[in-house]
N, C-alpha and C positions, 0 to 999 in steps of 0.2 A: 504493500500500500504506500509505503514513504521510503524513498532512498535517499535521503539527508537528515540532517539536525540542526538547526537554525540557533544560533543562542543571538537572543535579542535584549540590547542592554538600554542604558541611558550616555554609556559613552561622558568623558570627561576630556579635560588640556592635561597634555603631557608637557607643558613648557611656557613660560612666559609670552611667549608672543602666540601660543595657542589660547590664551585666558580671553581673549574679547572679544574674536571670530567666535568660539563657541557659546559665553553668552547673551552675542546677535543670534545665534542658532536658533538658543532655549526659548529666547524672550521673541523670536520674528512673529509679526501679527498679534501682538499683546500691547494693549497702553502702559508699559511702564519708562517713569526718567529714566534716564540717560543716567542719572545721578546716581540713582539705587544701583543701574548696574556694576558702576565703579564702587560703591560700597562691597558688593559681593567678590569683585575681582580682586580687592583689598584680604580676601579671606584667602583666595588661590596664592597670593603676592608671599604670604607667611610660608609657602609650601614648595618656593620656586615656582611658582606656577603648574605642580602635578599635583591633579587628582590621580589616589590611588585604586581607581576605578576598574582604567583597564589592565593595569598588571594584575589588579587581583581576578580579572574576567578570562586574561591568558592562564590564569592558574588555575582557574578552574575548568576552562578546556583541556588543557592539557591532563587533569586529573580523572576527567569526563573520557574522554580519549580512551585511557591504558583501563577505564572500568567497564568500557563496550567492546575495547578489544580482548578482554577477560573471559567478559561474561556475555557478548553480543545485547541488542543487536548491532552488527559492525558497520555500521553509516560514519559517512565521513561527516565531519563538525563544522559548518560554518557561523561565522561572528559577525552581525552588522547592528550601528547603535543610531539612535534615535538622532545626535546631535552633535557628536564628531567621530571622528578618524578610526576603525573602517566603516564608515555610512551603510545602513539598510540599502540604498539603492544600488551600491556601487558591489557589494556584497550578492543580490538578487540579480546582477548581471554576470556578477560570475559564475554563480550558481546556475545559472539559463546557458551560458557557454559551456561548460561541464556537462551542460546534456542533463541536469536534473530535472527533476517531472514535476515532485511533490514534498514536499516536508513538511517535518514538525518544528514547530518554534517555541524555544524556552525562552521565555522571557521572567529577567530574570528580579522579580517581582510574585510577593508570595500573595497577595490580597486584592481584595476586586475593588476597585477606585476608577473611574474616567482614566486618571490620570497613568495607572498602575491596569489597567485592562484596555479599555475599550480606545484611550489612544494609541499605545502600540499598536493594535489593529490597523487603525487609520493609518497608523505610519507602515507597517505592512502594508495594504494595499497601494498608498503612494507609492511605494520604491515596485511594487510589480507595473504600477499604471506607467512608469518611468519609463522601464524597461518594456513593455510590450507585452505583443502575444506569448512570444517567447519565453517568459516569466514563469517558473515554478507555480502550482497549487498551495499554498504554506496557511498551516491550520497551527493555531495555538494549543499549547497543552493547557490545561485546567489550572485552576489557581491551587495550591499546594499548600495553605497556613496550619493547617491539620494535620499532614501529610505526616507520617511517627518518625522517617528521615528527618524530614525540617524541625522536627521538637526535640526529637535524639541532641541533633547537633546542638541546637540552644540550651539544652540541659547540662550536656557537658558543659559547655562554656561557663554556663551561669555556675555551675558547682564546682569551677575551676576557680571563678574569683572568689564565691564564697568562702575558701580557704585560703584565702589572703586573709579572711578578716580575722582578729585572734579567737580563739575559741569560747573565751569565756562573752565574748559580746556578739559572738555569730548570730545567738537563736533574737537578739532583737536587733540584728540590720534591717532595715528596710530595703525593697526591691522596687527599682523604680522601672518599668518595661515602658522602650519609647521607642512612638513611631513618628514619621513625617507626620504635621496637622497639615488640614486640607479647609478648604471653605466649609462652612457647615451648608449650607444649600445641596453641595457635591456628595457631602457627609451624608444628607439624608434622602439621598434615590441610591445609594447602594449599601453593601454590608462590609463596609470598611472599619467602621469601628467594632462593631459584633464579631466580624473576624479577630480581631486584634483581642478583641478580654477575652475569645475563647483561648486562643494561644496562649496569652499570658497563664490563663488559668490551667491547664496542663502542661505549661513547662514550671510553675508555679508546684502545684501537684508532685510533679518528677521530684523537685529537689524536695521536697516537704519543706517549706517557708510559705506559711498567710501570711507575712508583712509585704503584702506586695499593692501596686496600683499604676493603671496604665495614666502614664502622660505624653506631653505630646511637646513636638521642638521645630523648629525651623521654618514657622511660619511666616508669611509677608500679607503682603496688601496692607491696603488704610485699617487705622484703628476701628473704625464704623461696621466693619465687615467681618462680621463673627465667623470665627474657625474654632477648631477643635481645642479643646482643652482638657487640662490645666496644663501648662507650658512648665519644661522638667525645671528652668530655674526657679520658676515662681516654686514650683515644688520642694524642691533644695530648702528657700527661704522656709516655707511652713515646715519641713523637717528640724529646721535647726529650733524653732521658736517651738519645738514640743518636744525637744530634749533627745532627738534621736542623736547619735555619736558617728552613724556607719551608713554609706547608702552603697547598696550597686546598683548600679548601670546597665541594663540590658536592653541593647538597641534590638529589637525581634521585629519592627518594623524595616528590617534593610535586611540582604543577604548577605553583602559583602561592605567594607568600611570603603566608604568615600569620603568627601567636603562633608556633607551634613555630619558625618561622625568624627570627622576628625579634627573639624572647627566647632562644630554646634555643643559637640562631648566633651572631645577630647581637650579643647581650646578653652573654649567660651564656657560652660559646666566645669569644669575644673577648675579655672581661675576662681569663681564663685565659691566654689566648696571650700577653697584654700580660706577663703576669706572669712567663710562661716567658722574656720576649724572643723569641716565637716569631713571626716572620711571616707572618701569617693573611689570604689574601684570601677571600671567600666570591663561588662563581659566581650571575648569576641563575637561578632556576626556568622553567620553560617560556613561561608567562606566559602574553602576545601574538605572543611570534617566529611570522613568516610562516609557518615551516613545520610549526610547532605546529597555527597557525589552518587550514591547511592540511589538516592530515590528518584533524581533524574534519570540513571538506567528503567530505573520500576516506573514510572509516567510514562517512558518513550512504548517501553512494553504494554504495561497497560492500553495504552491509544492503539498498539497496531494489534491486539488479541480484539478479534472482532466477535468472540463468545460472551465480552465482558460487555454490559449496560453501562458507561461511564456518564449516561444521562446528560445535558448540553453544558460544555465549557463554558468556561466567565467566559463570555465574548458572543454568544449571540446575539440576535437580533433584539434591539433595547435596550440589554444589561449595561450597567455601569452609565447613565447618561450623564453630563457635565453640569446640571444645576444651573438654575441663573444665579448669575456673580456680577456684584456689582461691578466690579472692576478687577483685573486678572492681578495676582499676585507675583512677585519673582520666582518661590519657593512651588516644589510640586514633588512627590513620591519621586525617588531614585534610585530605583530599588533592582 
């Protein structure tokens, strides 16, 4: 049925002079200043200008790879991202000069959001409209936040920092689980956040810790325009003013650590926590772990065993629509 595998990302700059092409990319056909965007490029500027996006996107191909050629099925892997270097379109051209028919596309986004579903689609068909007749069939695989791969992997992690914290003050750390915030309009025609507290709540469950609570980070647009909340600083501050001593971090909103984690957590949340005296570990994101790479073997399979009902992926017809927004923000799912 499919002789390829499509991994579809959000793509980041690999270098300073890559930082403002790509956020003309993000931001093309959006009302936002000029001025915001040079705020955001101020965040790439701390970094050399790399997002650790697509190194971690080649690691996890290359991990994807050696666990198809393992354990089948043996399709070749191709990479194309929403908004830089290697492009969906230019990607879907090679794939159609290779003679490919039809694939599956991992996008690499575990929850159903406009932003995180139904525009990569858009952006899939754009890059086939680009290229023509000639253009591959390419169906997305299912959203995956349940998936016992993607909780496996966030369980480790989160019980990897958990023992950072010393033992006698482990059982009252708090666990903060954070995803990108989104417009609430967007928020409420899909199941973006219901997905998000189910996950919490059984990777939650795994490690045995109830001090937990999902918040939410890297929000934009005007103050007028309600988004998801409570925002992890604001949350930091109400920890510290109720006496907690210990927080982790567990970004289960993202697969792999980019700008929003590396500045919005890593940066900007830890400066905070410093200042609280608050003791802040931050778990890793999905990444590479085994069982991560894993369950994208089991989805690819899954989809092509045509005995199995996988019932209609986040991405038909209607799911995930965009909300009216007053006005479009910088920030959006990056997952």
């Amino acid at each position: 049925m499919y002789d390829a595998v499509l991994i579809v990302s959000f793509g980041g700059p690999e270098g300073t002079n890559d930082v403002i092409p790509f956020l003309e990319n993000v931001l093309r056909g959006r009302n936002v200043p000029r001025e915001r965007m040079l705020q955001v490029a101020q965040h790439y500027d701390l970094f050399d200008g790399v997002s650790p996006i697509n190194e971690q996107n080649r690691k996890l191909i290359a991990a994807l790879k050696d666990e198809l050629e393992q354990h089948g099925p043996r399709l070749p892997i191709y990479w194309g991202n929403r908004n830089w270097h290697p492009l969906l379109a230019d990607t879907v051209k090679q794939m159609a000069d290779d003679g490919i028919r039809s694939a599956l596309a991992f996008v690499t986004s575990a929850y159903s959001s406009y932003s995180s579903c139904r525009q990569y689609l858009e952006n899939i068909e754009t890059a086939r409209e680009t290229v023509g007749s000639a253009a591959p069939h390419i169906e997305k695989i299912r959203a995956f936040y349940n998936h016992p791969g993607f909780i496996d992997a966030n369980v480790a992690h989160l019980a990897a920092a958990l023992d950072q914290i010393p033992s006698n003050r482990r059982a009252s750390t708090r666990i903060a689980f954070t995803a990108h915030s989104i417009p609430k309009p967007m928020a409420d025609n899909c199941a973006y956040e219901s997905q998000l507290l189910e996950t919490s709540e059984l990777v939650a469950q795994a490690v045995g810790h109830n001090e937990w609570k999902l918040v939410f980070q890297s929000r934009s647009g005007p103050p007028t325009q309600p988004w998801l909340e409570p925002d992890v600083c604001d949350y930091l501050k109400e920890l510290k003013l109720k006496g907690a001593s210990d927080v982790v971090i567990a970004p289960i909103g993202f697969v792999s650590d980019h700008m929003e984690v590396v500045y919005d957590l890593d940066t900007e949340a830890k400066s905070l926590a410093n200042e609280l005296s608050l003791n802040m570990i931050r778990s890793e994101t999905a990444g590479t772990h085994p069982a991560f790479v894993r369950m994208i073997r089991e989805l690819i399979a899954e989809r092509m065993d045509t005995r199995v009902d996988n019932g209609p992926a986040c991405g038909f017809e209607g799911c995930c629509p965009k909300g009216e927004l007053s006005r479009p923000g910088v920030g959006k799912p990056q997952h």
